[in-house]
N, C-alpha and C positions, 0 to 999 in steps of 0.2 A: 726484628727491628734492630735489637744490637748491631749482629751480623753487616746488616744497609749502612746503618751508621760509620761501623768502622770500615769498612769499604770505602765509604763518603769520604771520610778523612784519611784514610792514606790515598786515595786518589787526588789529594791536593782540595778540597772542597771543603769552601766553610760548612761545620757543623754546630749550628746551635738549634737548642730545646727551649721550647720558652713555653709558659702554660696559654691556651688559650680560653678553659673555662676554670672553673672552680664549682665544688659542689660541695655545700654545706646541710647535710641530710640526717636524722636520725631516725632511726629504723624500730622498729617495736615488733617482736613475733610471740605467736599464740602455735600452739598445734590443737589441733580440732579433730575428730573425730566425724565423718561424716558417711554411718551406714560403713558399706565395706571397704570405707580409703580411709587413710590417715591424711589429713590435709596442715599443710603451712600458713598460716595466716601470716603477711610482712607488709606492717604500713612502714612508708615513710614520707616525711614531714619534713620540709627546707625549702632550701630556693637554691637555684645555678645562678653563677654567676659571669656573666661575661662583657666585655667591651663596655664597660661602665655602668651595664644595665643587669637588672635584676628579675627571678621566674620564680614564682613560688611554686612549688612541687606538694603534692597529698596525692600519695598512689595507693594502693591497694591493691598486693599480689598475692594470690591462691597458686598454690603450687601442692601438687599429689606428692606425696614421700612414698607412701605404697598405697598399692587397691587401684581398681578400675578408674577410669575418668571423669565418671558420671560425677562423684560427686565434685568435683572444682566445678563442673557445671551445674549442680545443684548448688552449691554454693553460691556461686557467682549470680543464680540468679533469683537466689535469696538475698542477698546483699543487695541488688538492684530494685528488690520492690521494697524492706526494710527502709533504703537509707538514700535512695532518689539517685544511686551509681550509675555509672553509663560505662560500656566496653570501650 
């Protein structure tokens, strides 16, 4: 992106950066053990923000650090009957 940019500007072309969202999110992580993976637990909790309007955000990501796949998906779909998640 650099690289484009300064291309952009010594070829004579305006170059402005301007934001067009904002993301105000805090994150919370757990590690969990599930059978033979080690799993990541990462909620995060905010809203984006953009063109004057606002999104609230509550995700929940499983991620395997090591071990087979199985369990993010046993996870995942323990979390789904537990607490009423949707993929």
């Amino acid at each position: 992106i650099r690289t484009a940019l300064q291309a952009a500007a010594a070829a004579g072309e305006a170059v402005a950066l301007a934001p067009v969202f904002e993301t105000d999110v805090q994150r919370s992580r757990a590690v969990q053990q599930r059978g033979a993976t080690r799993l990541e637990l990462a909620l995060d909790v905010g809203r984006i923000l953009a063109g004057g309007r606002s999104e609230e955000v509550c995700e929940l990501e499983i991620e395997a650090l090591e071990g087979p796949l199985d369990g993010v998906l046993q996870a995942a779909r323990d979390w789904i009957a537990a607490h009423g998640l949707w993929l």
